[in-house]
C-alpha positions in Angstrom: 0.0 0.0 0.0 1.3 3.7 -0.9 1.3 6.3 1.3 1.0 10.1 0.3 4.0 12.7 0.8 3.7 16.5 -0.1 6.8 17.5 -2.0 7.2 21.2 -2.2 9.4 21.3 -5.2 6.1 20.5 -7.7 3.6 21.4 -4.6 2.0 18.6 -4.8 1.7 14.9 -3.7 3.7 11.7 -4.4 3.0 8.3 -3.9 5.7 6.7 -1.9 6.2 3.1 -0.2 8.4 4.5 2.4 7.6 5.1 5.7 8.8 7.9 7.4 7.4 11.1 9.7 7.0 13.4 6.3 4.1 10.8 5.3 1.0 12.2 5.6 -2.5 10.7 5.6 -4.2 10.3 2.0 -7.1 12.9 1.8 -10.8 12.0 2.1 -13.7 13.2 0.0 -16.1 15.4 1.7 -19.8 15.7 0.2 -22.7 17.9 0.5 -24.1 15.6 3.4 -21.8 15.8 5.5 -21.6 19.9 5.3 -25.3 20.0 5.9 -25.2 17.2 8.8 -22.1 20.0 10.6 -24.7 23.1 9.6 -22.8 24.8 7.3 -25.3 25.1 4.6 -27.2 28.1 7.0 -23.5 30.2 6.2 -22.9 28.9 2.4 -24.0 27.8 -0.7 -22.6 25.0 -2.4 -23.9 22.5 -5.1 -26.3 19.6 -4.2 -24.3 16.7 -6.4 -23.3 13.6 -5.8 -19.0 14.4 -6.1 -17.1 15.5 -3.5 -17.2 19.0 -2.6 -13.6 19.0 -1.5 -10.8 16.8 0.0 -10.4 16.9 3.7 -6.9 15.7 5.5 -6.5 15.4 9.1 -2.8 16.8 10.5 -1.9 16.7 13.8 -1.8 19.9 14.9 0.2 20.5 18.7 -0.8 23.3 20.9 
């Protein structure tokens, strides 16, 4: 199984086989559903379909 890494040289992702702590987890598709089930459709607009909206990744983030 690949994992994702972001290179910065062509600011974008790679598929590697390595592991290592620049791996970062693969992005998830986000739909209209799930934006409606959080409430943002009372604060935006966005198309009913049935593609993702966007791509969601989860980063650690340390306070």
């Amino acid at each position: 199984m690949f994992k994702i890494k972001w290179d910065e040289k062509i600011n974008g992702i790679l598929l590697t086989d390595k592991t290592n702590d620049e791996v970062i987890n693969p992005p998830r598709p986000v739909f209209y559903e799930e934006l409606d089930l959080l409430g943002f459709n009372k604060y935006m607009e966005y198309p009913k379909v049935r593609s993702p909206l966007l791509w969601a990744n989860w980063q650690k983030v340390f306070l």
